[in-house]
DRENGUPA-342092 format. One record per residue (C-alpha): residue number from 1; residue in three letters; x, y, z. Coordinates in nm, 4 decimals, decimal comma. Layout:
REM residues N
+-----+---------+----------+----------+----------+
: num : residuo :       px :       py :       pz :
+-----+---------+----------+----------+----------+
: NUM :     ALA :        X :        Y :        Z :
...
+-----+---------+----------+----------+----------+
END
This chain:
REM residues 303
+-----+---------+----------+----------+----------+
: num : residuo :       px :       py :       pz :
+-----+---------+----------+----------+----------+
:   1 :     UNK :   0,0000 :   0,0000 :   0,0000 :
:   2 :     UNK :   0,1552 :   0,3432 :  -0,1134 :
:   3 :     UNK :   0,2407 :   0,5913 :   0,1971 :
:   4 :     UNK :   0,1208 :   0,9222 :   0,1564 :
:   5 :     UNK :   0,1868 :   1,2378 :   0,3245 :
:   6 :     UNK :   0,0342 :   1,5428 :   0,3296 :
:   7 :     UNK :   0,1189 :   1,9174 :   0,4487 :
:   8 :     UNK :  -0,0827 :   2,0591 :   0,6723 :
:   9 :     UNK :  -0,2271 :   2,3241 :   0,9293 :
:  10 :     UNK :  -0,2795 :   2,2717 :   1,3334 :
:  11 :     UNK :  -0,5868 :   2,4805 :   1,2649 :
:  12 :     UNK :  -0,7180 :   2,2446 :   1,0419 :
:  13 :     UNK :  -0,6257 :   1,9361 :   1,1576 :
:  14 :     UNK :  -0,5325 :   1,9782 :   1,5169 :
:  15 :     UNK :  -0,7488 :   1,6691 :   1,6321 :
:  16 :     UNK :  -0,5921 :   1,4005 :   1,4287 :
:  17 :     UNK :  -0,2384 :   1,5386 :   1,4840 :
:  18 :     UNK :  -0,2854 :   1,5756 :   1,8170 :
:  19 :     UNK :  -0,3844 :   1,2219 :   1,8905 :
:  20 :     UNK :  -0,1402 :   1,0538 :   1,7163 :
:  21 :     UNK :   0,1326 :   1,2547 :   1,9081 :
:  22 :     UNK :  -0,0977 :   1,1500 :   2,2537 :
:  23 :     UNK :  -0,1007 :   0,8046 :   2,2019 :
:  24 :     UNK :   0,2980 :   0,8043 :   2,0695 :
:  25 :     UNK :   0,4525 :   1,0298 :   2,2941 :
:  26 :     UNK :   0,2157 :   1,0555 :   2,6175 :
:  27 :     UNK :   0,0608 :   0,7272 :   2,6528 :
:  28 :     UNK :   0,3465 :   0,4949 :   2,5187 :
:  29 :     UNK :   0,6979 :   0,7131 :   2,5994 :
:  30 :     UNK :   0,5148 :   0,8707 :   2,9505 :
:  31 :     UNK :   0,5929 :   1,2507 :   2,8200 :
:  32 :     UNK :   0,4487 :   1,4878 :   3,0415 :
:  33 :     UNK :   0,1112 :   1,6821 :   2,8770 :
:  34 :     UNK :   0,2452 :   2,0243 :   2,9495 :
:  35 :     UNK :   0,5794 :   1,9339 :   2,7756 :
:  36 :     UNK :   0,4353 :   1,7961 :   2,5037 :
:  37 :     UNK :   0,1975 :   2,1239 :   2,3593 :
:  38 :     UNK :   0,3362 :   2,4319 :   2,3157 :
:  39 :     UNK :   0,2178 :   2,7760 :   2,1359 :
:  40 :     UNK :   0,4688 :   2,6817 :   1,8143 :
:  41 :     UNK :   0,2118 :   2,4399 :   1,7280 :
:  42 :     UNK :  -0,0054 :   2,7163 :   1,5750 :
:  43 :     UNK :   0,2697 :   2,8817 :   1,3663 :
:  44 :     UNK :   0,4555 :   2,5085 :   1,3083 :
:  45 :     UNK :   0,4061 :   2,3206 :   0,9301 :
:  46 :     UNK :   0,2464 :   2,0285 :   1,0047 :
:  47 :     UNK :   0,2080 :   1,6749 :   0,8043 :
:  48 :     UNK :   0,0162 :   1,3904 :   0,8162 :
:  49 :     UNK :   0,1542 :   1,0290 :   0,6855 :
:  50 :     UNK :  -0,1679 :   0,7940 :   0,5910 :
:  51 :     UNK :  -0,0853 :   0,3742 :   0,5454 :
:  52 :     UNK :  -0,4249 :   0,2266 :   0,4438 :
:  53 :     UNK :  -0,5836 :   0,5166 :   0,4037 :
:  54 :     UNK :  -0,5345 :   0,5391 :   0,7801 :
:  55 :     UNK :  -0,3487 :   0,8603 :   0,9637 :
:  56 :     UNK :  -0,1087 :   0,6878 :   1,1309 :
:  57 :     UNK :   0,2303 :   0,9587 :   1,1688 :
:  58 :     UNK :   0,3217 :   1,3426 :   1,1959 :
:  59 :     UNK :   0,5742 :   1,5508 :   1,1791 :
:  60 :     UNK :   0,6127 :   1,9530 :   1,2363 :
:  61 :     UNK :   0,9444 :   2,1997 :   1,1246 :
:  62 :     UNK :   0,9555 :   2,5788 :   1,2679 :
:  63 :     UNK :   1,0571 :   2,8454 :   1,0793 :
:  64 :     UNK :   1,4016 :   2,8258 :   1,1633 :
:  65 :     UNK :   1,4175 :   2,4610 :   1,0242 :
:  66 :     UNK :   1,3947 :   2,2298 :   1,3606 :
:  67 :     UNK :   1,2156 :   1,9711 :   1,3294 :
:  68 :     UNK :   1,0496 :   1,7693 :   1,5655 :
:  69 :     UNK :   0,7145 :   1,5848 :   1,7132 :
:  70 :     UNK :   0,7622 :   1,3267 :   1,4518 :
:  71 :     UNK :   0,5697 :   1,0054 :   1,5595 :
:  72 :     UNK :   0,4207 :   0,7143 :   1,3999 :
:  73 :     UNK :   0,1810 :   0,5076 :   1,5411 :
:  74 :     UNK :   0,3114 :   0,1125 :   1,6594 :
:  75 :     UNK :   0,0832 :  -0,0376 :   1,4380 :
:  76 :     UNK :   0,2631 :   0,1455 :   1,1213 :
:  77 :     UNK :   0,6190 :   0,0658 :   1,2256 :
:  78 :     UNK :   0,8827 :  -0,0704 :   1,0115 :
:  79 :     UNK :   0,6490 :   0,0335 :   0,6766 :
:  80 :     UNK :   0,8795 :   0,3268 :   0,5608 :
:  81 :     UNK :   0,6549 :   0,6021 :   0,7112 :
:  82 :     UNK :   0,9065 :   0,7833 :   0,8979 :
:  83 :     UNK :   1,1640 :   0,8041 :   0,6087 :
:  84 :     UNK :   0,8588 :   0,8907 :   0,3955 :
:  85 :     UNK :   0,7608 :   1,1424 :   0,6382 :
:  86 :     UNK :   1,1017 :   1,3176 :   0,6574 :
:  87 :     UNK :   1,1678 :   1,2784 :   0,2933 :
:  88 :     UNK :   0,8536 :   1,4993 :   0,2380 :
:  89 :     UNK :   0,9853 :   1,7684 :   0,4812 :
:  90 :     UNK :   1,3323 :   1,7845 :   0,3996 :
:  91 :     UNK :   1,1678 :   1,8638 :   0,0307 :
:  92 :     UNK :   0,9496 :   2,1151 :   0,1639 :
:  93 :     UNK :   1,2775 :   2,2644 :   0,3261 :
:  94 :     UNK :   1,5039 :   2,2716 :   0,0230 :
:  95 :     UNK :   1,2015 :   2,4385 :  -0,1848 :
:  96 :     UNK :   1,1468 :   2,6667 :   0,0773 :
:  97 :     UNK :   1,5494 :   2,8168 :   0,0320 :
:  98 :     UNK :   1,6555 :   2,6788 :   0,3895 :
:  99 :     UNK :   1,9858 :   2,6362 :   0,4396 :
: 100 :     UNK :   1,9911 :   2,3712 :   0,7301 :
: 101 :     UNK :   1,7361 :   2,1795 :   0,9030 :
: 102 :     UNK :   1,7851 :   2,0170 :   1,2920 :
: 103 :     UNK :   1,6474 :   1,8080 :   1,5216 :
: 104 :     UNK :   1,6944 :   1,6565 :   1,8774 :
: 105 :     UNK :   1,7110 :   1,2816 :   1,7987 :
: 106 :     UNK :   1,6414 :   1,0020 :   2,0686 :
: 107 :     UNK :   1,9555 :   0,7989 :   2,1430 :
: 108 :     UNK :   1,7977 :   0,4742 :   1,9570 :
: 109 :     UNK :   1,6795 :   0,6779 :   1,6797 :
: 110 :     UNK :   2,0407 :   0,7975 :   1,5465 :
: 111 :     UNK :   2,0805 :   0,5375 :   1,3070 :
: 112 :     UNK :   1,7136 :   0,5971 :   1,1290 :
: 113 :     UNK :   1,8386 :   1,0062 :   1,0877 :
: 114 :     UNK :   2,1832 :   0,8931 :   0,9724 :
: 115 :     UNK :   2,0719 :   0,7253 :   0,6957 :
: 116 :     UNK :   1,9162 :   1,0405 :   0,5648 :
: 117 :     UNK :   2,2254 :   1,2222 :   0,5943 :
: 118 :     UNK :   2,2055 :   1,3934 :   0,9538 :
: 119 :     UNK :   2,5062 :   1,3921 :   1,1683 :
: 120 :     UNK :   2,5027 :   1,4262 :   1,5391 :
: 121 :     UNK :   2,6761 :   1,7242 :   1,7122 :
: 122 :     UNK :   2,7031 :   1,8151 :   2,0721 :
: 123 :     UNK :   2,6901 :   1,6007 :   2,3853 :
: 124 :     UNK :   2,4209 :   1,3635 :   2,5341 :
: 125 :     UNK :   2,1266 :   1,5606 :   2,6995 :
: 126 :     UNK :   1,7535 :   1,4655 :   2,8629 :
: 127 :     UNK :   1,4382 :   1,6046 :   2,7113 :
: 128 :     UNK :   1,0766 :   1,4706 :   2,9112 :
: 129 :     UNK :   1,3550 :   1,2486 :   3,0510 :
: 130 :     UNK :   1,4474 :   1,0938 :   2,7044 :
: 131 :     UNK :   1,8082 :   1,0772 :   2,6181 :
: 132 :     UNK :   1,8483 :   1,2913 :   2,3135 :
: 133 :     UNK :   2,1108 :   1,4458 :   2,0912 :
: 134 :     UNK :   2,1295 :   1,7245 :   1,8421 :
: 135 :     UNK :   2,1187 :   1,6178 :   1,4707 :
: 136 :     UNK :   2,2064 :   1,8512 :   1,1871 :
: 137 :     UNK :   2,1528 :   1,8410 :   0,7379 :
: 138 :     UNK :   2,2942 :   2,0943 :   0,5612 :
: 139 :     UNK :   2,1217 :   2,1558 :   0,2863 :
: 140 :     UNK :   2,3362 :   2,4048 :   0,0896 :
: 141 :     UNK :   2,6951 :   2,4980 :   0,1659 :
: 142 :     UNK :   2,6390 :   2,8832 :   0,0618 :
: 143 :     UNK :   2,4376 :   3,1270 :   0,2606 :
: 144 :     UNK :   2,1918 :   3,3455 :   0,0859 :
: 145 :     UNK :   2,1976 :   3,7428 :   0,1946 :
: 146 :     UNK :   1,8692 :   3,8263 :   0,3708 :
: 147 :     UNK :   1,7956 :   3,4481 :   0,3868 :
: 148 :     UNK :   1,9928 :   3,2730 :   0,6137 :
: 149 :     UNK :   2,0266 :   3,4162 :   0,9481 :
: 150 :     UNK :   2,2421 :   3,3380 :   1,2598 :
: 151 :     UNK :   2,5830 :   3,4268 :   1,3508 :
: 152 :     UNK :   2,8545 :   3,2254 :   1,2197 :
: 153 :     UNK :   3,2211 :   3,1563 :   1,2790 :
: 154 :     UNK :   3,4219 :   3,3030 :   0,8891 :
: 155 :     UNK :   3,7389 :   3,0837 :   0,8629 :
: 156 :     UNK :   3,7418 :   3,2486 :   0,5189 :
: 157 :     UNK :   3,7125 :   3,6137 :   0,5393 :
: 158 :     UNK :   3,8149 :   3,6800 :   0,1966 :
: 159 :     UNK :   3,5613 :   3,4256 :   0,0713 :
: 160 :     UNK :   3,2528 :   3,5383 :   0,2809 :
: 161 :     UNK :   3,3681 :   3,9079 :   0,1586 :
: 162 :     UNK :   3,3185 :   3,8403 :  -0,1877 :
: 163 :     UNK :   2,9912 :   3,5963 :  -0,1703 :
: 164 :     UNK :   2,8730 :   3,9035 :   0,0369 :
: 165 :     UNK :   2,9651 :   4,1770 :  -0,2316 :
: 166 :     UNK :   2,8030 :   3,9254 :  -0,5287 :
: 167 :     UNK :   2,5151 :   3,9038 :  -0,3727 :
: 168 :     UNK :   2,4766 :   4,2490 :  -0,2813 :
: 169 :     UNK :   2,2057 :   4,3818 :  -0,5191 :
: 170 :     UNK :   2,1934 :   4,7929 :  -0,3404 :
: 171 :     UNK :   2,4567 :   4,8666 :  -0,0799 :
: 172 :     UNK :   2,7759 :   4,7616 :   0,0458 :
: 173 :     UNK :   2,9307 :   4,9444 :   0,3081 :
: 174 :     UNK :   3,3261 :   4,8591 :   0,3966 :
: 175 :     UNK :   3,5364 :   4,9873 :   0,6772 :
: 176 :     UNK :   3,8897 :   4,9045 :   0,6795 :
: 177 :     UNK :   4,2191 :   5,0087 :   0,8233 :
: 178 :     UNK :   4,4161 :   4,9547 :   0,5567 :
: 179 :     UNK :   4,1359 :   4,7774 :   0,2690 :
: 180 :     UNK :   4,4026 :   4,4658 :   0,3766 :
: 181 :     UNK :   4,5399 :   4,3753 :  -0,0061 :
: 182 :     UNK :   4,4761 :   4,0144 :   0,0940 :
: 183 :     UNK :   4,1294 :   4,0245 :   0,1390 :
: 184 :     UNK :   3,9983 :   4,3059 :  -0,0789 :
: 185 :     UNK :   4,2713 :   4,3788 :  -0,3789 :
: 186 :     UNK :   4,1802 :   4,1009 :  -0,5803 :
: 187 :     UNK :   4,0266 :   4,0133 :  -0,9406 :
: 188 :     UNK :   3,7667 :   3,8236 :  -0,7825 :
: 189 :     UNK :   3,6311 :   4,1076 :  -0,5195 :
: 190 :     UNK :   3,6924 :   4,3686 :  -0,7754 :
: 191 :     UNK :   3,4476 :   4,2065 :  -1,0134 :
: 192 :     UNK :   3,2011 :   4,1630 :  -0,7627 :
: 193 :     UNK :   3,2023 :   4,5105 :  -0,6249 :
: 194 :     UNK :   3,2013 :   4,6531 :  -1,0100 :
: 195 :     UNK :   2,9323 :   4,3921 :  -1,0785 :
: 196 :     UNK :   2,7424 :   4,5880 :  -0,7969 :
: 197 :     UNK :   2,8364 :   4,9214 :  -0,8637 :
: 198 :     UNK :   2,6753 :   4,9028 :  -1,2240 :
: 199 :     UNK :   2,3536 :   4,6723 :  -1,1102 :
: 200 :     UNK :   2,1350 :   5,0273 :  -1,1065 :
: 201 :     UNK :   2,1683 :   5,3822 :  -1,0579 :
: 202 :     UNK :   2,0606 :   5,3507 :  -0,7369 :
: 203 :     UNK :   2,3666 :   5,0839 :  -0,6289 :
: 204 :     UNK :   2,5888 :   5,2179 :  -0,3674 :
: 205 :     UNK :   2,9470 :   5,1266 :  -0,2416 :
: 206 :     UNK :   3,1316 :   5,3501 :  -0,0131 :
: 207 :     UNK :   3,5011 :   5,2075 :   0,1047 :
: 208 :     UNK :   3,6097 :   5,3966 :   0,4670 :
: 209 :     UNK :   3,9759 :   5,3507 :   0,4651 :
: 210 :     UNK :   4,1716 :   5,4971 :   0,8083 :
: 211 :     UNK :   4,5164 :   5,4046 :   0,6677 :
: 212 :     UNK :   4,5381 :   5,5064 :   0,2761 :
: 213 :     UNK :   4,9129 :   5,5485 :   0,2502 :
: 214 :     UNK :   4,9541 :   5,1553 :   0,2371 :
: 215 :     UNK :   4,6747 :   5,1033 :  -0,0733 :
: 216 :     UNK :   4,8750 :   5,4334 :  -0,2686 :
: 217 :     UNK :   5,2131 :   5,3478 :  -0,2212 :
: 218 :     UNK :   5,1374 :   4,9561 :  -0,3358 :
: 219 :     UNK :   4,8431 :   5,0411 :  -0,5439 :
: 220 :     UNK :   4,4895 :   4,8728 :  -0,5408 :
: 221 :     UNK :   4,2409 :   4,7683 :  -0,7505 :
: 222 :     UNK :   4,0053 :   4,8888 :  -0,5869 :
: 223 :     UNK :   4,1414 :   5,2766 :  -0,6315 :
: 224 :     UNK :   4,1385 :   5,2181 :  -1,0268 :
: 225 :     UNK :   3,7413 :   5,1148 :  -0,9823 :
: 226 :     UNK :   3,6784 :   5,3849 :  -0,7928 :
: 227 :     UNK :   3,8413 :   5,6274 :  -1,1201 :
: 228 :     UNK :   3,6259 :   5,4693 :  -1,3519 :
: 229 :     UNK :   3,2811 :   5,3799 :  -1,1285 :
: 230 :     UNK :   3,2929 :   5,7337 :  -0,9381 :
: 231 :     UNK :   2,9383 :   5,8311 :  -0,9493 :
: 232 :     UNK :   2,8257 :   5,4702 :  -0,7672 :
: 233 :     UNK :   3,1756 :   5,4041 :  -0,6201 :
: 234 :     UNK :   3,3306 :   5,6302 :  -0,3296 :
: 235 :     UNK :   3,6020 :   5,5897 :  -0,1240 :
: 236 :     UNK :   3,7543 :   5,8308 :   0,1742 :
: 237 :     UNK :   3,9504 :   5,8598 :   0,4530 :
: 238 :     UNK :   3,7876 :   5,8089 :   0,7723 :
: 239 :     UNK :   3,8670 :   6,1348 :   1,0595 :
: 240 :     UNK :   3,9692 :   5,9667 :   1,3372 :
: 241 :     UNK :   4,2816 :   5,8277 :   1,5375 :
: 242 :     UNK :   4,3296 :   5,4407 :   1,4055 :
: 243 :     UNK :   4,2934 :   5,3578 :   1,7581 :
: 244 :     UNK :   3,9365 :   5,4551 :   1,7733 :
: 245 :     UNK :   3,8397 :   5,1874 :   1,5196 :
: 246 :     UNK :   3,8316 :   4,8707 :   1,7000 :
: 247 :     UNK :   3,6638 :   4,6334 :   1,4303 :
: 248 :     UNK :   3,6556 :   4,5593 :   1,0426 :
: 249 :     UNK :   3,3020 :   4,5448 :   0,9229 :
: 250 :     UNK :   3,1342 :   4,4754 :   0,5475 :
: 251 :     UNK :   2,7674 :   4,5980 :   0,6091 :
: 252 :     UNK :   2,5314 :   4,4755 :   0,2779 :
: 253 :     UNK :   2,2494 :   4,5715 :   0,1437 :
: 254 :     UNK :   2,1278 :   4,6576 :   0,5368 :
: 255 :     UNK :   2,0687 :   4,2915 :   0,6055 :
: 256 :     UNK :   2,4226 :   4,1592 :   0,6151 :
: 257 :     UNK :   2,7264 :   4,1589 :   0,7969 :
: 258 :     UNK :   3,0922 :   4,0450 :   0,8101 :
: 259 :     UNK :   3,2657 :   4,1722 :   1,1188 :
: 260 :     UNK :   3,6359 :   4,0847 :   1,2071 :
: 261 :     UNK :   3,8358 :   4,2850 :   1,6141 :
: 262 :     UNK :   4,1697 :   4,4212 :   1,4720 :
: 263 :     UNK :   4,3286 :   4,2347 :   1,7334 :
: 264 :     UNK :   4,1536 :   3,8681 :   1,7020 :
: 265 :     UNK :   4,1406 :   3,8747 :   1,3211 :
: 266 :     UNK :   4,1214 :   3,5098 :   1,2863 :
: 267 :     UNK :   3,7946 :   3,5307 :   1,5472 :
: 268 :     UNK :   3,5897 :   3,7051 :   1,2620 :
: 269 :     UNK :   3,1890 :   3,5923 :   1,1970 :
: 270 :     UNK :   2,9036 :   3,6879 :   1,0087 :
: 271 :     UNK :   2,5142 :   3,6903 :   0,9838 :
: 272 :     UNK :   2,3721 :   3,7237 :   0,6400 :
: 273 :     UNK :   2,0113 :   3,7700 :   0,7826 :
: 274 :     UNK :   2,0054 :   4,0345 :   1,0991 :
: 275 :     UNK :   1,8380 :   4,3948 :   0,9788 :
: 276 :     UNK :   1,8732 :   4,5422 :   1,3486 :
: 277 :     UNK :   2,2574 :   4,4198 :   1,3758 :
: 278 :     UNK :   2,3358 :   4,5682 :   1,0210 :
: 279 :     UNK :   2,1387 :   4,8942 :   1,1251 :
: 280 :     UNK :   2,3530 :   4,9142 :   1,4072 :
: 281 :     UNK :   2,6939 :   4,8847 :   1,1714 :
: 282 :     UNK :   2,5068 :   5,0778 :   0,9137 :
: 283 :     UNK :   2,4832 :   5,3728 :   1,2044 :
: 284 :     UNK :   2,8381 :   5,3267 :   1,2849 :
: 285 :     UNK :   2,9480 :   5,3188 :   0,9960 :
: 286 :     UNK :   2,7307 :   5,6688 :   0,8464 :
: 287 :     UNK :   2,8740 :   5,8163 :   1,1342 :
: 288 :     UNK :   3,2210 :   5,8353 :   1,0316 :
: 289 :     UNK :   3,1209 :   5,8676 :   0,7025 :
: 290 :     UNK :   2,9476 :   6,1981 :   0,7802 :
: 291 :     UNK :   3,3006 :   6,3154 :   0,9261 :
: 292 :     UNK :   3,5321 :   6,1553 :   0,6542 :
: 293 :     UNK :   3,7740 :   6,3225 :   0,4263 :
: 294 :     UNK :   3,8366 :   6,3213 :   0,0773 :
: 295 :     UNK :   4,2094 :   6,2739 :   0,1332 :
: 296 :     UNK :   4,4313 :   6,4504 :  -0,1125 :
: 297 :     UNK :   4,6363 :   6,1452 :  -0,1744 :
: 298 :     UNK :   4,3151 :   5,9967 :  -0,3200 :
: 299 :     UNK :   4,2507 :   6,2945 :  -0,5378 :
: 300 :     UNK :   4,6141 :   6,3126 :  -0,6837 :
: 301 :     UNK :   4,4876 :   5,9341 :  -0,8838 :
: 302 :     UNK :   4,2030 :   6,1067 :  -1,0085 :
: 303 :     UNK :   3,9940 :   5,9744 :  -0,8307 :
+-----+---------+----------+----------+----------+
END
């Protein structure tokens, strides 16, 4: 008999979901009622597994791609349900962009995840008294700008820099002590950033340099797009003591942002979805903008 599964809504078919995770999780594994519902139920996608024509599993996945409450009733066991189940969902997730998707896996159920590709992270822990660990399937090694949100550790700083200026489509704002020639004087991040500067009139990059001497005495890319790209392209010196400037920050398109201490380069992370952390760079950043000179250095290029 084929297994089929079905999305669905808690407001629509609260009842049948609801039993299925009673008679799984409360009556057979002794979870406690007021651990088992909870308020995400209502904003949660839901589906229903039928075997015979019979509901006989669920499922749910949050927004942020966790899934969980997946149960299938005994008599349904050992049929494929579960894998036919989390097939379904892990399609729903791909189509719906998400990077990732995670779950907190009972001890004896790590081999039915693995199988599907989910690898177990972090130590041991109890949920309802349960041992359970953290599973995790990446879906998609890149991040998508105003997609994929979460701080993240950059072991690549020149390679997040440039997926960050491709996929800029308006903005990109860059502070830098010196615009470090191994991270932004490059074929690759000057296409990108040109790419950008010419996407519409209304495409913006503005490079805040506190150091220029180093980028004029060695020369820079960079300086040669900003000749050629000066209406959408601006660079200047920032008015301030180097000392004042703490961090190195990429701000783009107001959603994004790739932030690296002076002193702890190697420590440097990123979040390609936050709008009220890249506001708060943006601010920073407009600040000493607002104050910034046109240094004469930069003028003598022509720029």
């Amino acid at each position: 008999m084929t297994i089929e599964v079905r999305s669905t809504t808690w407001q629509h078919d609260s009842k049948i979901l609801g039993e299925i995770r009673r008679r799984v999780f409360i009556e057979e594994q002794n979870v406690p009622e007021d651990l088992e519902w909870d308020d995400a139920d209502n904003d949660a996608q839901h589906w229903l597994a039928f075997y015979h024509n019979e509901p006989v599993g669920t499922a749910r996945m949050l927004r942020n791609g966790h899934i969980g409450r997946m149960a299938v009733l005994a008599r349904a066991r050992n049929q494929g349900v579960g894998s036919k189940i989390l097939q379904t969902i892990l399609t729903a997730a791909t189509q719906q962009q998400l990077r990732e998707v995670y779950l907190h896996a009972q001890i004896q159920a790590l081999p039915f995840y693995e199988k599907l590709g989910f690898v177990a992270e972090g130590p041991e822990f109890f949920d309802a008294n349960i041992p359970h660990r953290t599973m995790r399937l990446i879906l998609r090694q890149q991040r998508m700008l105003g997609n994929d949100a979460g701080r993240f550790i950059v072991n690549d700083r020149a390679a997040t820099a440039i997926d960050l200026a491709r996929q800029s489509r308006r903005h990109l704002r860059l502070l830098s002590h010196t615009l470090d020639h191994e991270l932004f004087d490059s074929d690759d991040f000057a296409s990108a950033i040109s790419q950008l500067a010419r996407t519409s009139r209304f495409s913006e990059v503005r490079l805040l340099v506190v150091d220029v001497k180093p980028m004029i005495e060695r020369g820079h890319r960079l300086l040669d797009l900003c000749r050629r790209l000066s209406t959408t392209l601006h660079i200047r010196r920032a008015d301030c003591e180097p000392e004042d400037i703490k961090e190195n920050f990429i701000v783009a398109d107001d959603r994004a942002v790739l932030c690296y201490a002076l002193r702890e380069p190697e420590k440097a992370w990123a979040d390609f979805n936050n709008r009220p952390l890249a506001e708060d760079y943006t601010a920073q950043f407009d600040e000493l903008w607002n104050r910034s000179i046109n240094d004469p250095e930069l003028r003598l290029l022509h720029i």
